[in-house]
N, C-alpha and C positions, 0 to 999 in steps of 0.2 A: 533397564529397558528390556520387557520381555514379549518375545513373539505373543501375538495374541490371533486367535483366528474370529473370524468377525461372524457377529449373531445377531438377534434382534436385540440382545441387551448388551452388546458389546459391543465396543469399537469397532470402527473399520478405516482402512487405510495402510499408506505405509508407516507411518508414525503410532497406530496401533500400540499402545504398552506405554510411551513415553508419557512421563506426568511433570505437568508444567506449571510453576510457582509462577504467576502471573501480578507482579506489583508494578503496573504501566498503567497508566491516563494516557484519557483526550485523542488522539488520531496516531503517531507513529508505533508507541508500542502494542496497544490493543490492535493495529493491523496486521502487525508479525505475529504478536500472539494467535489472531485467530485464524491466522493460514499455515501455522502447527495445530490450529485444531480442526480446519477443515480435513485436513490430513491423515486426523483421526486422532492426535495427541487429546490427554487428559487435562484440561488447560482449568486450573483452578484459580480465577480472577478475586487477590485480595482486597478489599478496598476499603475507606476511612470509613467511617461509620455514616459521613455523608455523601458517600458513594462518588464517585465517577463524575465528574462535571459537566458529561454529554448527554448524561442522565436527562438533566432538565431543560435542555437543551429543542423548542420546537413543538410537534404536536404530542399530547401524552407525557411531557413533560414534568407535568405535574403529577403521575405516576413512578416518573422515573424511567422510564420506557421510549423516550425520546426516539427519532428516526436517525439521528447519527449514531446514537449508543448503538440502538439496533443494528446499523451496519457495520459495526465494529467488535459485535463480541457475540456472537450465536458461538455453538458448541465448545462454551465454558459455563464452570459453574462458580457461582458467588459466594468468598466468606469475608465477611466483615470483622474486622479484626484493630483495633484502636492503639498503632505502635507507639504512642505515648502513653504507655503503660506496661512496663517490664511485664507483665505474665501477657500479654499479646504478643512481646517481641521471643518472647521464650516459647510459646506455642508454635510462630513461625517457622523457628529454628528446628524445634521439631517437626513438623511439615516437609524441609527440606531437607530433614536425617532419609527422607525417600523418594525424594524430586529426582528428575534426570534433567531439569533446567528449571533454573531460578533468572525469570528475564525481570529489568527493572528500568523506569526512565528517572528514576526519581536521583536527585546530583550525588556523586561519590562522596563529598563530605556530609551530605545529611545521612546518606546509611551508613558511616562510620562513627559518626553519633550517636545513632540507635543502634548498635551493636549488630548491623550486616552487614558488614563490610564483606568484600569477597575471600579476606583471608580467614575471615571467623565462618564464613559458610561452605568453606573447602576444608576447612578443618573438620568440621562437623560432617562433612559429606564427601570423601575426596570424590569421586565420582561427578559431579555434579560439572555443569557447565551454567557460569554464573554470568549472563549477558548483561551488560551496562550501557544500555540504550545515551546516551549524554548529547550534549549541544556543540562541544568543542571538545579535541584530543588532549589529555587529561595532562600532557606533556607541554602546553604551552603555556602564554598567559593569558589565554581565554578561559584556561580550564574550567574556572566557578562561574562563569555566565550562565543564565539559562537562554534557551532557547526555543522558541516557535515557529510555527512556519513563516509567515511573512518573515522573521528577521533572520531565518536564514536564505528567503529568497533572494531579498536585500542584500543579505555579507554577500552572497557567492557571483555577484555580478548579473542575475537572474534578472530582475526587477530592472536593472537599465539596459537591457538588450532587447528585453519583451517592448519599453518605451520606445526603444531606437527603431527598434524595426516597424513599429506603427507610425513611426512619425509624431510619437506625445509625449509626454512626460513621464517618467518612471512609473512603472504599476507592476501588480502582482497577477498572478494568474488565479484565478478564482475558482482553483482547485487547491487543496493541502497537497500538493505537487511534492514536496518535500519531507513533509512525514511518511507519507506512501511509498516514496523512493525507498527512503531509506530503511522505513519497515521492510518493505523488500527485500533489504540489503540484510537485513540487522537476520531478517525469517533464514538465507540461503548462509551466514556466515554460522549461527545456530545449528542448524545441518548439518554443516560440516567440520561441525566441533563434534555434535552427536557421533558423525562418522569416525573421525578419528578418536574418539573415544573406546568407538567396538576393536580398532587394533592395538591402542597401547594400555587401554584398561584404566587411563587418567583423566578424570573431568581438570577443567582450566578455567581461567577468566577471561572474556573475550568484549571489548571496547569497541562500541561502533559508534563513531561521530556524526553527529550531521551536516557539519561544515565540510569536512574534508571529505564527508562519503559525496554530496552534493555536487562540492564543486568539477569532478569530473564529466560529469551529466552539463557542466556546462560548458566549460571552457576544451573539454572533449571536439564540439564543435566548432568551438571558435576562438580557440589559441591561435589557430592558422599560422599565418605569417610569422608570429612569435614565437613557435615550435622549434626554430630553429636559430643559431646563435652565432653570429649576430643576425638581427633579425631580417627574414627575406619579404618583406611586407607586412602590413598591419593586422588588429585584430578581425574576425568573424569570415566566417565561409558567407562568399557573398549570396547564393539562391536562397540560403534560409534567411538575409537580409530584407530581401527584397519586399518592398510596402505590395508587389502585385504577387507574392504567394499567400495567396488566400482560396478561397472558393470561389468557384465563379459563378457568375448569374446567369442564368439561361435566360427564354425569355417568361418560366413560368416559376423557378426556382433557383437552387443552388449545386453546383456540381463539384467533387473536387475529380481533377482530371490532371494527372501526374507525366508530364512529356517529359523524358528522360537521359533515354538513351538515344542514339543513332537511329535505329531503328524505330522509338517512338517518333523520333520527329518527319522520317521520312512518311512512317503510315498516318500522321497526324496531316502533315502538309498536302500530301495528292489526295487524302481526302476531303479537302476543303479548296481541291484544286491550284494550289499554288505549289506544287511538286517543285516548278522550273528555280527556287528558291535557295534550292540544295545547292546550286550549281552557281549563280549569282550573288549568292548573299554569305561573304567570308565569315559573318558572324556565326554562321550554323556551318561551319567545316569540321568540329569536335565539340568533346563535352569541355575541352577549355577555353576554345573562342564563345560556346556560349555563357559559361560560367561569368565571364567577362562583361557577356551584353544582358545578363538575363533578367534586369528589369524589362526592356523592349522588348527582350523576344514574350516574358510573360504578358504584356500587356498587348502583344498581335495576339497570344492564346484566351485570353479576355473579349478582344473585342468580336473576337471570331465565335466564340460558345455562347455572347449572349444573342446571336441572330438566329438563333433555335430552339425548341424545346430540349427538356432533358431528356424526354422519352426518342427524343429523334438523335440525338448523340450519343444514346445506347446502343443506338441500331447504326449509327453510322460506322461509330468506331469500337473496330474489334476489340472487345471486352477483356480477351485471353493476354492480348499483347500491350494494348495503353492503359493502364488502371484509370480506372472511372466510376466513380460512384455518385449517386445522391448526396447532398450534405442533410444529414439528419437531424431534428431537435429531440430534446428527450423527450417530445411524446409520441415522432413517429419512432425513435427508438426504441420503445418499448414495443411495438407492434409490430417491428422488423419481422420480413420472414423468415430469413435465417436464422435468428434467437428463436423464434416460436416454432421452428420444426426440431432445432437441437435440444430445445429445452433449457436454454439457457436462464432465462427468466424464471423461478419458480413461487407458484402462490403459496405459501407454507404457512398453516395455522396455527398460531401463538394463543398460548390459555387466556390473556388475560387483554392483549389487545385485538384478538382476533386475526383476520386475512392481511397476511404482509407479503412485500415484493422481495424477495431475495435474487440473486446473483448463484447463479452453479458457478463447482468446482471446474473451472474452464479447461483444465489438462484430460486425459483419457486415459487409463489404465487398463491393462489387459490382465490384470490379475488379483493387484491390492488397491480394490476401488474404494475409492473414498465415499461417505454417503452425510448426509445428513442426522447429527445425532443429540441436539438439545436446542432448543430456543433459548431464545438470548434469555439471560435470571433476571429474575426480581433482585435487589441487595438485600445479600445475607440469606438468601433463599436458600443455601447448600452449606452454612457455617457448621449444623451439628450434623450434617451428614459424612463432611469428610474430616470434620473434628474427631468421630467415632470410627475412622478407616483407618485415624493415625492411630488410633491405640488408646488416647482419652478415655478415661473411665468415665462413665454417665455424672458421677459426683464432681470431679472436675470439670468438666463440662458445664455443668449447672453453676459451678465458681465463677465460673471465666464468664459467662453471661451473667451472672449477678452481678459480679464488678465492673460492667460494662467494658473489660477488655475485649469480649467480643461479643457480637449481635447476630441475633437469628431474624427472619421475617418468612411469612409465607407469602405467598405472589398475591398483593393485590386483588380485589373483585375484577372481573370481567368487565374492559367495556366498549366489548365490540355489542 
C-alpha cells in the first residue's frame, strides 16, 4: 500500500495505492468491493469468461451493462481470466504476488481445488489480506452451503418477523438487505485488516459469514425478553412490532412522523389539542407504559394525521423536535431537494451506454476526498492492460489469450 497523491490520472481517496483482487459475483462481494473502490482502491474485478451474472441481468443486458452490474462495480477494472485452466490460475497467483487484498465469494473448497486457497496466497504474498466472503462460518456444519439473500433472510429469523409484523405470511424484503449488510461488513472488516497490517507488517485471512454477520441485525432487536436467563419475557421489541408503525396517510399523501420521546408526545398532543391526555391517560406516563400500549397509542397517531394535509403537519409540528417527513417513492426521490442541492444523485457519462444515474460517495472528507475514477468495464476490457502492469511479457500475454485462459474485449459500440 503506497501513499498516492491524487491527479487527474490518479487515484483519489483514502485507499489511494491499495490494489484489490476482486474474485466476487452477484450483490454482496462486488458491494464491498466497490466501496474499496469508491475510496479510491485499485479494484481489479476477475471474471469467468462469461462474466458476472448481473451482467445480463435487465436493460442493456444483452451488452452486458445491465443496471444492477452497473450499480455494483463502477471504479474497477475487468480481467477475464478462465480458472479451469492452470496457466489462468498461475497468472492469478501472480496478480496477487502485488495485491494488498485478494476479496472472494466463491466457497472455501472450490478455491482450494483450484489452488487459492488462502494458505497458497499468503505464501505467495504474505502481505496480503485474503477476505472470504462465505454463506456460513466455515467452523460449523453449514460450512459447504451456499448462500443467497432470500435464504439467509429466511435462516436468520428475517422473513418471519417481516410476516408477523404485517400480519401475513412469511416474506422477504425486496431489497438484497443481506448481501448489502454484509458487504458492508465484509468492506469495514477489510479495513481494518489493511490497518493493522500498516502496524504489524503481516497480511492474514479474514472470514465473514453471512449467517452469523446477519443474524445480529436481527435478533439485535428482538432477543428482547430472551436476552436474559431465564427468560424475562418473550421474543421482539414490541413498537417495531406494531401492524400501525407504518406511514401515515394524510388527507393528500403519506407521512412518516416518529412520536418518541416525552417530549415528542407532549408537543405532539397540545398540538392537536388533547394536552389534558398527559395527565389522564397512564398509558402515556413513560416510554414504558407506552411501549406497552403502542399499537393504540400508534393508531390515535394515524387517526389524528390523516385529518390534514402533509403540507399543514409541516407547519403545525415543529420539524426540529418531532421528525417528520413525507414518505417518498423512488421517483420523487430522485428529485428530492436535498439530494439535488448536495449532489447526491450524479448523471455520469458512460462510453458505451451513455447518461446513467449514480449515487455519490455519501461521507465528506476534509482532505483525502474520494472522486469518481472509471465507469463500470466492459468484460475483459482491462485483461492486457493490467496483465502488462504485472510484468507479462507481450509473448506471454498473447499465449494466455490464445489458449483462452484469458480474454480481452474492448467495450462494445455505443448505444446511447
Amino acid at each position: 500500500m503506497t501513499p498516492q497523491a491524487a491527479s487527474p490520472t490518479q487515484p483519489a481517496g483514502p485507499l489511494a495505492g491499495v490494489r484489490v483482487l476482486d474474485l466476487t459475483t452477484v450483490f454482496m462481494g462486488p458491494s464491498c468491493t466497490q466501496l474499496l473502490g469508491d475510496l479510491g482502491a485499485d479494484v481489479i474485478k476477475i471474471e469467468a469468461p462469461s462474466g458476472d451474472s448481473t451482467r445480463s441481468i435487465g436493460p442493456c443486458g444483452d451488452i452486458g451493462l445491465g443496471p444492477l452490474f452497473l450499480g455494483l462495480n463502477r471504479n474497477k477494472r475487468s480481467v477475464v481470466l478462465d480458472l479451469k485452466q492452470p496457466a489462468a490460475v498461475a497468472a492469478l497467483l501472480q496478480l496477487a504476488r502485488d495485491a494488498d487484498v485478494f476479496a472472494t465469494n466463491v466457497r472455501p473448497a472450490a478455491m482450494r481445488r483450484l489452488g487459492l486457497g488462502s494458505d497458497v496466497l499468503l505464501a505467495a504474498n504474505p502481505r496480503l489480506i485474503y477476505a472470504s466472503m462465505v454463506g456460513f462460518s466455515q467452523r460449523g456444519p453449514y460450512a459447504a452451503k451456499a448462500a443467497f439473500d432470500d435464504m439467509i433472510q429466511a435462516a436468520t429469523g428475517l422473513a418471519a418477523v417481516v410476516g408477523e409484523a404485517a400480519g401475513d405470511v412469511p416474506r422477504y424484503l425486496p431489497i438484497t438487505i443481506a448481501d448489502r449488510s454484509v458487504g458492508l461488513y465484509a468492506f469495514g472488516v477489510i479495513s481494518a485488516a489493511l490497518y493493522a497490517r500498516e502496524r504489524t507488517g503481516r497480511g492474514q485471512s479474514v472470514e465473514i459469514p453471512m449467517f452469523e454477520t446477519m443474524i445480529p441485525y436481527v435478533l439485535g432487536d428482538h432477543l428482547y425478553g430472551r436476552t436474559f436467563e431465564p427468560a424475562r419475557g418473550d421474543f421482539s421489541y414490541p413498537r417495531l412490532m406494531s401492524s400501525n408503525r407504518r406511514p401515515y396517510k394524510t388527507r393528500d399523501g403519506y407521512v412518516c412522523c416518529l412520536i418518541y420521546t416525552d417530549r415528542h408526545w407532549e408537543l405532539f398532543l397540545n398540538a392537536i389539542g388533547k394536552g389534558e391526555l398527559l395527565k389522564t391517560d397512564p398509558r402515556l406516563a413513560n416510554i414504558r407504559t407506552r411501549t406497552q400500549a403502542i399499537d393504540a397509542l400508534y393508531q390515535l397517531v394515524a387517526d389524528e394525521l390523516a385529518q390534514r394535509s402533509t403540507a399543514e403537519w409541516r407547519a403545525l409540528l415543529p420539524e426540529s423536535e418531532i421528525p417528520i417527513f413525507p414518505m417518498h417513492t423512488f421517483e420523487s426521490l430522485l428529485h428530492d431537494e436535498h439530494l439535488q442541492q448536495t449532489g447526491f444523485f450524479q448523471h455520469t457519462e458512460h462510453p458505451v451506454v451513455g447518461s446513467v444515474v449514480e449515487t455519490a460517495v455519501p461521507s465528506e472528507w476534509s482532505d483525502t476526498v474520494p472522486r469518481h475514477q472509471r465507469p463500470v468495464p466492459a468484460l475483459g476490457q482491462h485483461t492486457t492492460e493490467v496483465l502488462r502492469e504485472a510484468g507479462f511479457a507481450p509473448a506471454d500475454i498473447d499465449a494466455l489469450l490464445a489458449s483462452g485462459a484469458a480474454r480481452a474485449a474492448k467495450p462494445p459500440s455505443s448505444t446511447a
